[in-house]
N, C-alpha and C positions, 0 to 999 in steps of 0.2 A: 855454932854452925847453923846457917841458914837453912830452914828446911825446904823449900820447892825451887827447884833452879829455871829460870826464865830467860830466854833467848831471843831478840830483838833484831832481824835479819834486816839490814837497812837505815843509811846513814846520813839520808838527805831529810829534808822537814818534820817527811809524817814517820819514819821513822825515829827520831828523837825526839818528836812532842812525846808521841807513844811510850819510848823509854822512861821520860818522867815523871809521866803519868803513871805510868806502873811502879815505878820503885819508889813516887812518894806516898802512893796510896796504900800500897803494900810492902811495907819496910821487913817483914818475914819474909820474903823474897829475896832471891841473889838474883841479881838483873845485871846480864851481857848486852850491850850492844856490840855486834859483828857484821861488818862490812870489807868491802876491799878498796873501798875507797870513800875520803870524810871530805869536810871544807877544807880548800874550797875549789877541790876537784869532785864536786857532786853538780847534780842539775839542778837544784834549790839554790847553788848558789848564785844564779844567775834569774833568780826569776822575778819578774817585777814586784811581786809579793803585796799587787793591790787588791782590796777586799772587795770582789763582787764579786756572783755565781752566775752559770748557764741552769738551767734545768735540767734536769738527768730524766729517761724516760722511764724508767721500772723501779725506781727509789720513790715510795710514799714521801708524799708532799712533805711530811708533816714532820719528818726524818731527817730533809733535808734541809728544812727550816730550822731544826734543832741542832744540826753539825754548825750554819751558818752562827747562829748566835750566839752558841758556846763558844767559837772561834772568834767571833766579834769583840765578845765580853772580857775573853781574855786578853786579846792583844790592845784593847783598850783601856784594862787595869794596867799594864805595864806599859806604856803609852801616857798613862795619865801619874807614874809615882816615877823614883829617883831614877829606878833602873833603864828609863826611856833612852839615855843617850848609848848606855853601853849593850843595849839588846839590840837596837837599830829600829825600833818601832815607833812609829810617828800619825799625826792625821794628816791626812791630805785630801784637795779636794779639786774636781774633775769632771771631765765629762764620759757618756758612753753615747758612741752617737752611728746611729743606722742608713744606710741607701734606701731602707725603704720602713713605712712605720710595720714596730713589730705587731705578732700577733697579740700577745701580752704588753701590756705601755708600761704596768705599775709590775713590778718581777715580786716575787715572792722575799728576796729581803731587802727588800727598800722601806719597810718600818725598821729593821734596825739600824740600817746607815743614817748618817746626821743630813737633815735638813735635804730631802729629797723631795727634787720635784722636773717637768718637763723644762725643756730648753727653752728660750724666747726665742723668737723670729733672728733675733738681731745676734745672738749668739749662732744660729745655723747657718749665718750669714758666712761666717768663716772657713766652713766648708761646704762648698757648692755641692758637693754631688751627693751630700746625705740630705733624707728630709725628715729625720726627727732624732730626738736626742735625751737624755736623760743628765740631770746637775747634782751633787750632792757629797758630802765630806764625809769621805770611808778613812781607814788605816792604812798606813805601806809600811813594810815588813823588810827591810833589807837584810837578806838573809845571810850575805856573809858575812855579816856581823853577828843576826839571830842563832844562826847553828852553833858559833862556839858557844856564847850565852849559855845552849840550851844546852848541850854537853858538859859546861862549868856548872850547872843546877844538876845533872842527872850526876856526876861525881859525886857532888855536895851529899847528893843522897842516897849515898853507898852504891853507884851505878859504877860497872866496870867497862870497858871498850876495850875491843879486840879487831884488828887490823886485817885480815883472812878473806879469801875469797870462799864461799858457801857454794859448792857444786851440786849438791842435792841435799835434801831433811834428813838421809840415811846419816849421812855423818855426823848432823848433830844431835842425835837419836839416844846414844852413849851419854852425853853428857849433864843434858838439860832434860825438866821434866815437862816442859809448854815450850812451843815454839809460837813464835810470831812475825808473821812474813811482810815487812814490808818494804822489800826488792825490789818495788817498781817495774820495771820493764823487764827484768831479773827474774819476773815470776814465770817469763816464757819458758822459760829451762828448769829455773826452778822448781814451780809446781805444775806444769807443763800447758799454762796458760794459755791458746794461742788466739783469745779473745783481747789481749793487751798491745799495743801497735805505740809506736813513736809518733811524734809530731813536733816537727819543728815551727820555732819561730823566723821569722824573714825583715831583715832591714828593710829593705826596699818597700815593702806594705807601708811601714811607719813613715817612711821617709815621704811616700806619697801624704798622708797625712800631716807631716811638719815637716815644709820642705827647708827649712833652718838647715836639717839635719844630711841634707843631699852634700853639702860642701866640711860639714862637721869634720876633726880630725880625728880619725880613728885609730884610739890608745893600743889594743888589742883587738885579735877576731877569737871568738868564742860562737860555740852551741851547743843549746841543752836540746836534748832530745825528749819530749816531756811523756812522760808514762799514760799512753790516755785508755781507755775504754769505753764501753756505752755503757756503762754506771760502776762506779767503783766500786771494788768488792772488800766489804765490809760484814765479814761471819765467820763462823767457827765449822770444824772437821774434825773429826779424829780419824787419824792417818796409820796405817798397822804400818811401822817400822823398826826393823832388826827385831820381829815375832813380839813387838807388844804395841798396844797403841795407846801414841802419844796424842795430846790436844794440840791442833793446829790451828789460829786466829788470822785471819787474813785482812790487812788493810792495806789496798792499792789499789792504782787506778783512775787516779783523780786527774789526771790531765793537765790541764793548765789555772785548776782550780787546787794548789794541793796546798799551800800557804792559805786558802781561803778556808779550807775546811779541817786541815791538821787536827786543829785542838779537838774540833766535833767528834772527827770518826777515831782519835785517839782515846778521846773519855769513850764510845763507842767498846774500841777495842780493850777497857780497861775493864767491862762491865762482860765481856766475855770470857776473858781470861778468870776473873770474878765466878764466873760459872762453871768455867772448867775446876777450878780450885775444889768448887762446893760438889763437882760430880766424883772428882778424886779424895775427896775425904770420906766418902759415900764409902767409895769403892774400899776404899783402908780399913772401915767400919766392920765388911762383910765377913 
């Protein structure tokens, strides 16, 4: 019988990096993932899942420099060995390009992307109305292929999935002794977040951009609604529910950066949960 029961609320990216990270690092763990909905009716499954970042305003630099490249690091070891074709992870390479030059030219992870550097003339030539641009070979993540992957590794390593829709912490308060929420846009209700806002993507942008795509045939219509915030919320609670209190670890928020930072803010959330463990042994002690 495993001794600490762990619950994993959230079944899109950063909720299953998170999952495997927890139950390989800590195999004296019983680790739930519970959602009400998996691939590839989640909004990861739809996401372009290329490696770059925005800047976040109240996350220390140095934080988010460290989610980028743990996330980098990973999806470029499985990128680079057998598993590449059956996880969906690949390089690729591209442009990012601005209507007007930004304030920052060089972005805080453009040493870990490959072979980064500014646009030439002759490449901004392609699109008239921007005037400057960035070139360089990141990873893409397709994630409806990545999520089952990563649900075939979190089984591998004794992870269970449960299919449920999660109405509040109180009900799974009985069960599990750490929760972990990563709900996404879910945390509105959930944890009564109301700093978490959707955001959609729009053809019509792209299409301006590559007008190929204006006459394109269109297989299906889909949208993800992507979980955003003004910085993702990435810490630890302890929450009094049904008269005791439990550890509550928060990873969400990431917007349209959540494939970019998954693995970071999930080793993150693996090192909190890691704390809660070390205050409730404390507490067993007394």
């Amino acid at each position: 019988m495993k001794s600490v029961r762990v619950v994993i609320v959230g079944a899109g990216v950063i909720g299953f990096s998170t999952a495997v990270c927890i139950s390989e690092a800590l195999p004296f763990c019983s680790v739930t993932l519970m959602a009400d909905k998996f691939s590839p009716d989640t909004t990861s499954d739809g996401a372009a899942g290329i490696l770059f970042a925005a800047q976040f305003p109240d996350i220390p630099l140095q934080r988010q420099r460290r989610w980028f490249k743990d996330s980098f690091d990973h999806l470029l070891a499985i990128a680079q060995s057998q598993c590449a074709p059956e996880a969906g992870v690949m390089l690729s390479s591209g442009w990012q390009i601005f209507k007007e030059v930004p304030a920052v030219e060089t972005p805080f992870w453009s040493e870990f992307v490959i072979g980064f550097r500014p646009m030439t003339d002759v490449e901004l030539k392609r699109f008239p109305d921007h005037k400057f641009g960035q070139a360089f070979t990141t990873l893409k993540c397709e994630c409806s292929t990545y999520l089952p992957w990563l649900e075939k590794r979190f089984r591998k390593a004794g992870g269970q999935v449960e299919q449920r829709k999660v109405n509040s912490l109180q009900e799974l308060s009985n069960s599990f002794d750490i929760i972990v929420n990563c709900s996404g846009l879910g945390s509105k209700i959930l944890v009564g977040d109301t700093q978490v806002y959707p955001v959609r993507g729009i053809l019509e942008r792209c299409s301006r951009l590559e007008p190929s795509l204006n006459k394109a045939k269109i297989l299906s219509e889909w949208v993800g609604l992507r979980p955003s915030r003004k910085n993702p919320r990435v810490e630890r609670e302890v929450v009094q529910l049904q008269g005791r209190p439990v550890p509550v670890v928060h990873n969400y928020g990431h917007g349209g950066w959540g494939v970019t930072l998954a693995w970071g803010t999930a080793l993150d959330t693996l090192g909190l949960v890691k704390q809660s463990l070390h205050e409730m042994a404390s507490q067993a002690k007394l």
